[in-house]
Structures are given as structure tokens and as C-alpha cells.
N, C-alpha and C positions, 0 to 999 in steps of 0.2 A: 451551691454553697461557696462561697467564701473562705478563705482559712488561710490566714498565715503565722509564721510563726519566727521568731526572731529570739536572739542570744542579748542574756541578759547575763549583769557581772552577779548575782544571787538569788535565789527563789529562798531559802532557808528562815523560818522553820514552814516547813511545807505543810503540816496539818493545823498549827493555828491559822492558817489563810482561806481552809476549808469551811464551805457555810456549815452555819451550828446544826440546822434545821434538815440541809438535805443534801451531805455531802457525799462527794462523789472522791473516791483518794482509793490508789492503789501504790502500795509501796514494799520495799525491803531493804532492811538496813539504810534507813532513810531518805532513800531515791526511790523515786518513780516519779507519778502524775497525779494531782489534785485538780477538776476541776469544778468550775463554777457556774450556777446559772443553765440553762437548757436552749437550746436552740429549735430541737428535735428529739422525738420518740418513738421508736418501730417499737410495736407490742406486736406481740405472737403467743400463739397456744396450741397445747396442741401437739401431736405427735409427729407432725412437720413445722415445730416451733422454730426449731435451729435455722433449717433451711429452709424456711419463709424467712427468718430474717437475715441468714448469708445472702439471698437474693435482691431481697433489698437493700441492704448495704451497700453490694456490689453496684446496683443502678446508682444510685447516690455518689459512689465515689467515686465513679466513670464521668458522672456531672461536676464535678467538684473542680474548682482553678483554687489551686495551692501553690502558694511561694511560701516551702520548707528551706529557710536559711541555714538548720541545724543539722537534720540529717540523720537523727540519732533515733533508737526507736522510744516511740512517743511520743515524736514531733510531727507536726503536721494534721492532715484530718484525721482524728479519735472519737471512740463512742468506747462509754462503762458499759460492761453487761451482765446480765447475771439471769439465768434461767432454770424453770421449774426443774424439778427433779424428775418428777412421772407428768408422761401422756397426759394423765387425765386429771391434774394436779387443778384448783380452783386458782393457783396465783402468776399471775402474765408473767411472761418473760418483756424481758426489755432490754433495747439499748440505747442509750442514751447518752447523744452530741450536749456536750457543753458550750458557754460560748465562752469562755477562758478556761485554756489550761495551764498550767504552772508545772514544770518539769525539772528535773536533776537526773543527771546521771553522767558514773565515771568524770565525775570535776565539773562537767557544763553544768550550766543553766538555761532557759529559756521562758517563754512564753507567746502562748499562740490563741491568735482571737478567730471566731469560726463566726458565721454571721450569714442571712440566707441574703441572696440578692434581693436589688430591690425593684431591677428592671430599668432604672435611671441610671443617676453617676452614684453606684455603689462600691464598695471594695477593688473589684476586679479595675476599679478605674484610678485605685488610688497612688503615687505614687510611692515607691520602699520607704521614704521618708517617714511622709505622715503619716501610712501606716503603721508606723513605728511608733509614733507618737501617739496613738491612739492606746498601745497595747498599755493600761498602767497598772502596775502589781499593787494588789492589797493590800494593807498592810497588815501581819498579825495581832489576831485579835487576845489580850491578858490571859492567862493561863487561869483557869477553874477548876472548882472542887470536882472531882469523880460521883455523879451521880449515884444518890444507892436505889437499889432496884431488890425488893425481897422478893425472892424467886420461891414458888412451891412446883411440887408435882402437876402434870400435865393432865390429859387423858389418861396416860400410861402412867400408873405406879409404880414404886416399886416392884411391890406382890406381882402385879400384873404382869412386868416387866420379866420377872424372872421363869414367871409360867413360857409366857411367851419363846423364851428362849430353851426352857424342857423340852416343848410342843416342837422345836425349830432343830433339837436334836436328835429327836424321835424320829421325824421325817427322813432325815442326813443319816441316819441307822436304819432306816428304812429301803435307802440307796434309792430317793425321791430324789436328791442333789445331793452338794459335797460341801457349798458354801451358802450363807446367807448373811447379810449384816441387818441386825434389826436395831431400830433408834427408839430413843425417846425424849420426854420436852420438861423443859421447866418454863414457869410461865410467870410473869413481873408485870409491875405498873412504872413510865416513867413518866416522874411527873415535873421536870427543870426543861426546858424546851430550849439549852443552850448548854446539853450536857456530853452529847454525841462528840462534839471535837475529845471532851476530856479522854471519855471512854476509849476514842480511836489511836488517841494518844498514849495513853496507857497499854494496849498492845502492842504497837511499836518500841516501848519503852523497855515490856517485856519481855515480849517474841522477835526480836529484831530479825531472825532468820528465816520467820515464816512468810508469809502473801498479809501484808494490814490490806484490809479491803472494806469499804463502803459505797454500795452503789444500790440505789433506790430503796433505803432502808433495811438494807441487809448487811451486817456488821460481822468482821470476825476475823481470823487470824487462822490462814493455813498451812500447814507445812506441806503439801501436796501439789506438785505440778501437774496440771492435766496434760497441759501441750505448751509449750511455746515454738514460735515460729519467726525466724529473723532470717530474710535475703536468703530463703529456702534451705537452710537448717534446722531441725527441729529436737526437740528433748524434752523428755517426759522425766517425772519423780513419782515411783510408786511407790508407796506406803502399806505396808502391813503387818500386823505384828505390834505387841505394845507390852512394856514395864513399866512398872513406877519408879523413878529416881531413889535410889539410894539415901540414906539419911545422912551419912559421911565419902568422905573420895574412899576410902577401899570396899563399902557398903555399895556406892554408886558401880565401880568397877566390877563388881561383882553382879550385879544386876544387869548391865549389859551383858556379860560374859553369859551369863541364866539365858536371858534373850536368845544371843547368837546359838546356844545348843538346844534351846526348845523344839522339839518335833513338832506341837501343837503350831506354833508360831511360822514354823516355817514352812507347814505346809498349804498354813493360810496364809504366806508369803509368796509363795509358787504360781498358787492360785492368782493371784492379782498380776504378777508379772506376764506370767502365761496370757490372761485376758489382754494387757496392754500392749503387750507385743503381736499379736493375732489383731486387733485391730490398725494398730499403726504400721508395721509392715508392709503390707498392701501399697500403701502409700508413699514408702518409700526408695530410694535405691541402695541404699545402705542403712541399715540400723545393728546398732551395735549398745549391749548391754553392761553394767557392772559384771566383773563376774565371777563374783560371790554377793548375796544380802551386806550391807553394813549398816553399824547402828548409826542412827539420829540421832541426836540428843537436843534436847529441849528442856525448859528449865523445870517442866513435872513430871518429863518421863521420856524413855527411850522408844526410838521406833525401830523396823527392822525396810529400811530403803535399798530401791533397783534403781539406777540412773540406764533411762538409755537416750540415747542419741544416735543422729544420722543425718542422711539426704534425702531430702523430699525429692519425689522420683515422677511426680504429678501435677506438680503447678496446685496444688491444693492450700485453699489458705487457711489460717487457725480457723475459722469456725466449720469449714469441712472436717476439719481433724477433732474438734469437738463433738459435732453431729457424728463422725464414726467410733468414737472412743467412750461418750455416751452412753448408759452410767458404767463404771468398769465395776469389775470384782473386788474391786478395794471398797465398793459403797453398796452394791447389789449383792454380787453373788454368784455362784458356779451352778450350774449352768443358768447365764443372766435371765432369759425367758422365766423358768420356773422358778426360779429366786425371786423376779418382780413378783409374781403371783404367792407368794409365800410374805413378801413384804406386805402386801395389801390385806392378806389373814390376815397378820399377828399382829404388825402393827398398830392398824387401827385409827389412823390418823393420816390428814394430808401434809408431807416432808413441806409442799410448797419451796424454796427454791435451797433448804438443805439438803447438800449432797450433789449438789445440779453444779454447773460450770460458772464461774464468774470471772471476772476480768477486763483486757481489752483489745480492740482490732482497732488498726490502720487503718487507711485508702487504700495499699497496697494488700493488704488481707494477713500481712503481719501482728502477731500480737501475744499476749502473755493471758495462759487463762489455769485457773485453780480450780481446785476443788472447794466447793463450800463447804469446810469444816470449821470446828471450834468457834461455830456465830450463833450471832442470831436475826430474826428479823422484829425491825422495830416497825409498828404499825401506826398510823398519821392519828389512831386514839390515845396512845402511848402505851400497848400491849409491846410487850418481850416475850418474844418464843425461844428460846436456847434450844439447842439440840444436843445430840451426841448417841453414837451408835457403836454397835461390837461389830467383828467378825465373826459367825457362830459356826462352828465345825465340828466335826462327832465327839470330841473329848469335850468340847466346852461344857463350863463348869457355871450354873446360872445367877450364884453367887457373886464366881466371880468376874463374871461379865459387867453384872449390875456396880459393880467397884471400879470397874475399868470405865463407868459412863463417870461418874463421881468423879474421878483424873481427871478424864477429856471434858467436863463441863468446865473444869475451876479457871482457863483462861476468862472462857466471856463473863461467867460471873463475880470474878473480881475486877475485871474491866468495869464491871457496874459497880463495883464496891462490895462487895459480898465478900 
């Protein structure tokens, strides 16, 4: 491949420049990378998904002649990715090279064209110049109505739903396990094939502090780092724990304050940091945690967040730390093993790539990846699957579990208009 990438004086507004149809856009607080168009596809499945396609990657981008003029991360050669949740899930992982990316970050701009050789006088022969000339930004396309999409229940009902999570604390009092998250779906028709910018616009609009993410029809808005990796530092955001927003600011402060002294909350807080740290560790030479939970705050509800960070100690790059960290206790469950297996009872249904990793990698095997939370996946029929899932621990209450998915749905659903 091909790939260079060159400074440009604007990229701005970065998601009306996103195709309608099959956009590709990871951002925060209105930086990151949209791209366009496809060069290349690794699909993978499978319980060596990840690393089958870290390996591939990594051949590709040992072939790869890059003139990176910017420097910055998300310049240079990128691929979107986003992958199943379970082993034995029906929906490919993938990642996917664009052949334009459009980037911001910290004040720059850029743009980088990615292109496969041609074997003749292709890129690698072009001079800085005309390659330059070549790179030409899109321009954005008029702002649109917000698609409405009427969502019902899934497979999982309510009723069901709430069984399921009885059944999920009877086990956890059984001292079977200690955590489990179980989800469930709501399920839509979209039927404007030029609606997906609105939508993705609309959670940036909303969630500005979360992950806006679309990459191969999976949509959504995370607050959750899984890993990021830059010039061998690395930092995770784990999440666990949840309130609903207050109705006024002394209401609100009070809600968080409820949070931070819940025993229920924090010790399915404990639970998740424990897992993330046992896996990242290993790989590190220094890691270093928050060290107390602090609340998140989000515009429909508080969370209870661990930051850690450190030094990678191993030459490992984000999709190794992905493949090791893979699925954590913030989305599975304590102990993971019998939690997947307790997911697959109750659940009932295949998560397909909710809850699984998305993001993106470098040439270098730097990159930024989340959790697929708060989305959904749009289907090339125009099916919408929303997700959303609890923590379930011996107190949980099945009521109010099934109220905490109703919170955690109302991002993507009023991203459709709902």
C-alpha cells in the first residue's frame, strides 16, 4: 500500500464529510478521523479473531511506504475496526483501510490518501508535490432531518428480561460467580438511506465526551476506553457502576453523592478494575490506577470510572492489548469463563459486535479502541439492533436493572429520533 498523508489548513465539520451510506468516523469532542471509500478488508472469526487479524495487519504494514508529513496519531496508514463480542458470535469482525482519511486533532488538520500499488508508476513514484495534489477534501454534505427509527422489544422482553436477571442472582447466591452483565435489544426499520451522518451527528452533539464511533454499520457513542496506545504508553477507562441524572443541580449532586457510597455499585466497580488491571499489567512496566472510583457524568446519568495508565513493558500493540483485555468484567463478568457461559443461558441471543472492541490501529500498532457501548448495528436491510446491558451482583434488583437498560438505551434511540 501506499499512504500518505499531508497538513491541511481545515478538515471541519468532520462528519458531514462522512459517507451517508457506510461511514466510517471515530471521534471526541470533535477530533479524531472520518474515513472514506475502502481500499481493503481483513475479516476474521472466531476465537483467534483478534489475532488473526493483529497478524495481518502487521504483514501489511511492514509492506506499507508511508510519507506521514503530520505525525500525529491518526496519520498515516489506519484501518476502523470493530469486532464480535463472543467466539462463536455469527457477525465478522473487521478492519477496514480507507482510501481517504480526514483527521483533527489538538488544532491540526490533515488528510491522507491510502491506495494499493499498481506495480507501474504508482504513488510510491509520485513526487510530495503531486501527491498533494491529488489529496482533495470533500466537501460537506447540508445537514438533515434525524431519521426516526420505532424501536420495539427484541428476543428479550421485558418479562423475560427481568427473569433472566432472578435466574442470574440465584446463581451469584449460589457462589456459581460473583458478576454477570446480561443485555438486551430493541429492534427498528431505517428506512432514509442518507440518515446515518444525521444520527452520528447527533451523538457527538450530545455525548461529546464519549467515543462517536461508525465503522461497518455499527453506530454508537461510548464512554469506555478499552485501551489506547501511543509511542508506548497506554491508558484504559473502566466503567462500572450507574445512576440516573438528577432532575435539578442539588438533585443531580445528590445522585452522584448515592453513587459514590453504594456498596452494590462499588463492588461491581472493584470487580471490573480488578479484571482490567490483571489483564493489562502483564504487559506493562508500570501501571498506575485512579485511586479512589470517580463519578462520570453524562448527560443521562452518572457512572462510577478507574483511569489507569502506564508503560508498556512489551512492544505489544493495541490489538494485543485488545486480544488480552477481551471481554473485561465491565461487559462479561467475574469469574469471565463462567460468566460467558451464564451469558449464553440467559441471554438468548447473539450480542454480535456489542460489547466487543471497536476503534483504530496504526502502521505502528498504535491506536485508540472502546468498548461497544450505547449503539447499535445497522444492517445493509435497514434492521437496527440497540443494545444495552447491566451489571448483575447478589443484591441486584430485576426491576431495577431492567430501568437502568431504558437510561443506557435512550442515547442511540434518540440518535434515531425516538
Amino acid at each position: 500500500m501506499s499512504v500518505r498523508t499531508i497538513a491541511v489548513d481545515e478538515t471541519e465539520p468532520l462528519i458531514p464529510r462522512a459517507d451517508p451510506r457506510n461511514p466510517l468516523v471515530w471521534l471526541r469532542r470533535g477530533e479524531g478521523i472520518v474515513g472514506l471509500g475502502e481500499v481493503l478488508r481483513i475479516e476474521s472469526s472466531g476465537a483467534e479473531r483478534i489475532d488473526d487479524a493483529a497478524a495481518a495487519w502487521r504483514a501489511l504494514a511492514e509492506e506499507a511506504d508511508v510519507d506521514d508529513r503530520v505525525g500525529l496519531p491518526g496519520t498515516g496508514l489506519v484501518a476502523f475496526g470493530a469486532f464480535a463480542f463472543a467466539d462463536d458470535s455469527a457477525a465478522p469482525s473487521a478492519l477496514i483501510v480507507p482510501e481517504l482519511v480526514l483527521g483533527r486533532r489538538d488544532g491540526r488538520a490533515w488528510v491522507t490518501r491510502i491506495s494499493l500499488a499498481t506495480g507501474d508508476i504508482d504513488e510510491a513514484d509520485v513526487s510530495g508535490d503531486e501527491a498533494s495534489a491529488t489529496l482533495v477534501l470533500p466537501e460537506p454534505a447540508p445537514r438533515r432531518r434525524v431519521p426516526r427509527v420505532a424501536f420495539s422489544p427484541g428476543s428479550v422482553t421485558p418479562t423475560r428480561y427481568e427473569r433472566s436477571v432472578a435466574e442470574a442472582v440465584r446463581r451469584i447466591d449460589a457462589g456459581d460467580l460473583q458478576k454477570v452483565v446480561l443485555a438486551r435489544q430493541l429492534v427498528g426499520e431505517l428506512h432514509e438511506d442518507d440518515g446515518l451522518r444525521a444520527t452520528i451527528n447527533r451523538l457527538g452533539e450530545d455525548y461529546p465526551d464519549t467515543w462517536v464511533f461508525a465503522v461497518d454499520g455499527l453506530i454508537g457513542a461510548s464512554p469506555e476506553t478499552l485501551v489506547r496506545v501511543d509511542h508506548g504508553q497506554v491508558s484504559s477507562r473502566v466503567l462500572a457502576g450507574t445512576i440516573a441524572r438528577g432532575a435539578g443541580e442539588a438533585s443531580d449532586r445528590e445522585r452522584a453523592t448515592t453513587l459514590l457510597a453504594s456498596a452494590k455499585d462499588l463492588d461491581e466497580h472493584a470487580l471490573a478494575v480488578a479484571s482490567a488491571v490483571n489483564r493489562l499489567e502483564p504487559h506493562t512496566a508500570r501501571l498506575d490506577a485512579s485511586p479512589e472510583p470517580f463519578t462520570l457524568q453524562l448527560p443521562n446519568l452518572w457512572h462510577l470510572a478507574t483511569d489507569l495508565k502506564g508503560t508498556l513493558g512489551d512492544g505489544s500493540s493495541s490489538l494485543d492489548l485488545v486480544r488480552a483485555m477481551h471481554p473485561t468484567a465491565a461487559v462479561a463478568g467475574t469469574p469471565r469463563k463462567i460468566a460467558l457461559r451464564v451469558i449464553d443461558e440467559l441471554e438468548g441471543f447473539d450480542r454480535g459486535r456489542y460489547a466487543g472492541p471497536v476503534g483504530w490501529v496504526d502502521g505502528d500498532g498504535d491506536g485508540e479502541w472502546a468498548i461497544a457501548l450505547r449503539c447499535a448495528q445497522v444492517d445493509p436491510d435497514g434492521t437496527v439492533t440497540a443494545y444495552a446491558g447491566c451489571g448483575i451482583v447478589h443484591d441486584s434488583v430485576p426491576a431495577d436493572e431492567l430501568a437502568e437498560t431504558v437510561m443506557k438505551f435512550r442515547p442511540i434511540v434518540e440518535a434515531f429520533g425516538g
